[in-house]
C-alpha positions as CSV (number, residue, x, y, z in Angstrom):
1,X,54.1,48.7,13.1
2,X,53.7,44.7,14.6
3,X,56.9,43.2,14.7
4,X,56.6,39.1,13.1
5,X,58.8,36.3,14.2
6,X,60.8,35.1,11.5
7,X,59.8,31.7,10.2
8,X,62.5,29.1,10.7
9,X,62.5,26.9,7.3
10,X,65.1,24.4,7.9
11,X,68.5,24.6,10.1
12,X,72.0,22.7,9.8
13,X,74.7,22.4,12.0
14,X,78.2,23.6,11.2
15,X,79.9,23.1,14.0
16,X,78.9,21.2,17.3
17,X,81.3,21.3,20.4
18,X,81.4,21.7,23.9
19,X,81.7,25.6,24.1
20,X,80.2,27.0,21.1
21,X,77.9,25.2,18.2
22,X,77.4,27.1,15.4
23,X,74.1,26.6,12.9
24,X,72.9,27.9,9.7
25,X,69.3,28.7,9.1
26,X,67.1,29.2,6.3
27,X,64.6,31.7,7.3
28,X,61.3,33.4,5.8
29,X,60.9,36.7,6.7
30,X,57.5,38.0,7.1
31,X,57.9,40.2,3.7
32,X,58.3,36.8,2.0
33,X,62.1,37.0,1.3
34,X,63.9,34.0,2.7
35,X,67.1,34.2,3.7
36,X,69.2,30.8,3.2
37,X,72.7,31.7,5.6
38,X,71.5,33.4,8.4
39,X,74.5,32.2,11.4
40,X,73.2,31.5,14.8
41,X,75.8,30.9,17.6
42,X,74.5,28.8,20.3
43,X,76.0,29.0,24.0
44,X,74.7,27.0,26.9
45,X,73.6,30.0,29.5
46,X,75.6,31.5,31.5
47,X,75.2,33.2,35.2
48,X,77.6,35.9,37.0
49,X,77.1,37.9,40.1
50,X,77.2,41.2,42.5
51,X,78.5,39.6,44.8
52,X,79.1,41.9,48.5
53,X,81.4,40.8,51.6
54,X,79.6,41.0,55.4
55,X,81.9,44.2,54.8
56,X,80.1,45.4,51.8
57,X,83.0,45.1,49.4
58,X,82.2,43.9,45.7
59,X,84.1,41.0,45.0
60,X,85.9,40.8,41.3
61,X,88.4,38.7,39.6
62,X,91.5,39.7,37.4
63,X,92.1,36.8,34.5
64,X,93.3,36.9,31.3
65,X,91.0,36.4,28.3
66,X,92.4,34.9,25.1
67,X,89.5,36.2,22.6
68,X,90.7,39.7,23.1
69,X,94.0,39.3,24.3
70,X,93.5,41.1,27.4
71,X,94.0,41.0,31.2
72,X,90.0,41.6,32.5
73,X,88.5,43.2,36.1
74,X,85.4,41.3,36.2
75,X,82.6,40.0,38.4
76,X,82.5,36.2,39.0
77,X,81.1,33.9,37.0
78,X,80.5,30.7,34.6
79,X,78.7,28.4,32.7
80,X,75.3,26.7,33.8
81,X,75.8,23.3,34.3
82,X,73.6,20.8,32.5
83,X,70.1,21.5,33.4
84,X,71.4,23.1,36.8
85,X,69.3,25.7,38.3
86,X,70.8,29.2,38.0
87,X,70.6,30.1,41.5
88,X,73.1,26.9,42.6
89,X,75.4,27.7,39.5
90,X,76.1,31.3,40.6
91,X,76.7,30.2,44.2
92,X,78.3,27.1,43.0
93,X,80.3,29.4,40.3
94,X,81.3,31.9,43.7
95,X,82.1,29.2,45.8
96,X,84.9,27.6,42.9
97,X,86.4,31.0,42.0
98,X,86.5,33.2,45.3
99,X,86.2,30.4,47.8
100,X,83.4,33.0,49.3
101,X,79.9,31.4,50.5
102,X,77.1,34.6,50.7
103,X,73.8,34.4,53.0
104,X,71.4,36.0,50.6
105,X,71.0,35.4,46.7
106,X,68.7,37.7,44.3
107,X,68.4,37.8,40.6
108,X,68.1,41.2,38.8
109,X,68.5,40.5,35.4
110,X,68.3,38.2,32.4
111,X,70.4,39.6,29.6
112,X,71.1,38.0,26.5
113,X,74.9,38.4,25.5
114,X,73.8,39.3,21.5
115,X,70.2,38.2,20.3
116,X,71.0,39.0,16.9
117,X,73.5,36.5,16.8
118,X,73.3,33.7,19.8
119,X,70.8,31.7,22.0
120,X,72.2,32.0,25.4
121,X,70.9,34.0,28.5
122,X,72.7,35.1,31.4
123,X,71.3,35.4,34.7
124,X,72.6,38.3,36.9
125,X,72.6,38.2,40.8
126,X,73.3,39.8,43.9
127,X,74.7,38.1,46.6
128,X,75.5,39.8,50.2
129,X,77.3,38.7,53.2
130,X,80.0,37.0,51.8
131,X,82.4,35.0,53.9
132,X,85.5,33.3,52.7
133,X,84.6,29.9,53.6
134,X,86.6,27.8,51.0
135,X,90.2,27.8,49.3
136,X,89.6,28.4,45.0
137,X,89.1,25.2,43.2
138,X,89.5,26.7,39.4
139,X,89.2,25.1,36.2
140,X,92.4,23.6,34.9
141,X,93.4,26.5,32.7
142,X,91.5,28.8,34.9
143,X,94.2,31.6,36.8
144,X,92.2,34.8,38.3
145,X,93.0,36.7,41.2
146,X,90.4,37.4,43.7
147,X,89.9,41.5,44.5
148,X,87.5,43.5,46.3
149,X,86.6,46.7,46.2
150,X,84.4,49.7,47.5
151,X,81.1,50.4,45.9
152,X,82.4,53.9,45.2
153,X,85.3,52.8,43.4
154,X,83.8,50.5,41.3
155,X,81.4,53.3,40.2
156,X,85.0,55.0,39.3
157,X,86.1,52.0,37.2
158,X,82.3,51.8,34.9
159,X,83.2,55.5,34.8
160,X,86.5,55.3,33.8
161,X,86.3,52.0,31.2
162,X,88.1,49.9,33.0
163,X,86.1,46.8,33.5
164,X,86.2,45.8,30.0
165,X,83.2,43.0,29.7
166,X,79.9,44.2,28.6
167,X,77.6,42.2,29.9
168,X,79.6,42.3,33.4
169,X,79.4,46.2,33.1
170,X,75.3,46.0,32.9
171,X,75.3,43.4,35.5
172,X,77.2,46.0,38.1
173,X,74.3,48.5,36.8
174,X,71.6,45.9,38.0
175,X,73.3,45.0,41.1
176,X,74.0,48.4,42.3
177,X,70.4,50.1,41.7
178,X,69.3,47.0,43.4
179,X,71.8,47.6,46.4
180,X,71.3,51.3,46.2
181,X,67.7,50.5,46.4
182,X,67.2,52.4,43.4
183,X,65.6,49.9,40.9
């Protein structure tokens, strides 16, 4: 069976802000039906990172997250910038929230967060030989707490559910294959 593009009809914006705008689009399918309320949520893209000390330890951070009212272990990470290049908004991104400056950069992955629902992409990298070379300079609401751990023990905590953020969770998977030379 050949999968068809939907055919966009006409689109209108519901809401339009800095984080999150959210549309409604009127859609043909390719049976004929059209569809008159189909939500998209659009996102600018986003980039986070494997990122290794000259030691070999991961680098995480601990902050809270208000959408699920939780206290998350993740991997660094942010927003793209404008029409920034993803490569200078991870190390950018790194450099902000770990104060940490790395001498190699790679991309292993573009993932999209939910393509049934949003637009956005994020780009996944791994970085090596980290060096703290800065203090943090966070957002204004931003609080996380810089961490690093063993490859082995983060392998414990995917294996044991404790790094709660999906798309952080397949970026690990990316960035260890690709540091276990196994991708």
């Amino acid at each position: 069976m050949i999968i068809e593009k939907w055919q966009k009809i006409a689109s209108k914006y519901l809401v339009r802000e800095k984080w999150a705008t959210l549309r409604v689009d009127e859609v043909k399918l390719p049976d004929g039906i059209v569809k008159d309320d189909y939500y998209v949520l659009e996102y600018p893209n986003w980039v986070n990172a494997v990122a290794l000390t000259e030691e070999g330890k991961i680098i995480m951070v601990r902050q809270y997250r208000h959408g699920a009212d939780i206290v998350s272990l993740e991997i660094p990470g942010g927003v793209i910038d404008g029409d920034e290049a993803p490569e200078f908004a991870i190390k950018r991104e790194l450099l902000e929230e770990t104060g940490y400056s790395f001498k190699t950069c790679k991309q292993v992955a573009e993932l999209y967060p939910n393509p049934a629902t949003s637009n956005n992409i994020t780009f996944t990298y791994v970085l090596t030989g980290g060096i703290k070379t800065h203090e943090q300079h966070l957002d204004e609401h931003e609080v996380l707490n810089v961490e690093e751990y063993s490859l082995d023990e983060v392998k414990q905590f995917i294996k044991e559910n404790k790094i709660a953020q999906a798309l952080h969770v397949a970026a690990l998977l990316y960035g260890l294959a690709e540091i276990e030379g196994t991708n």
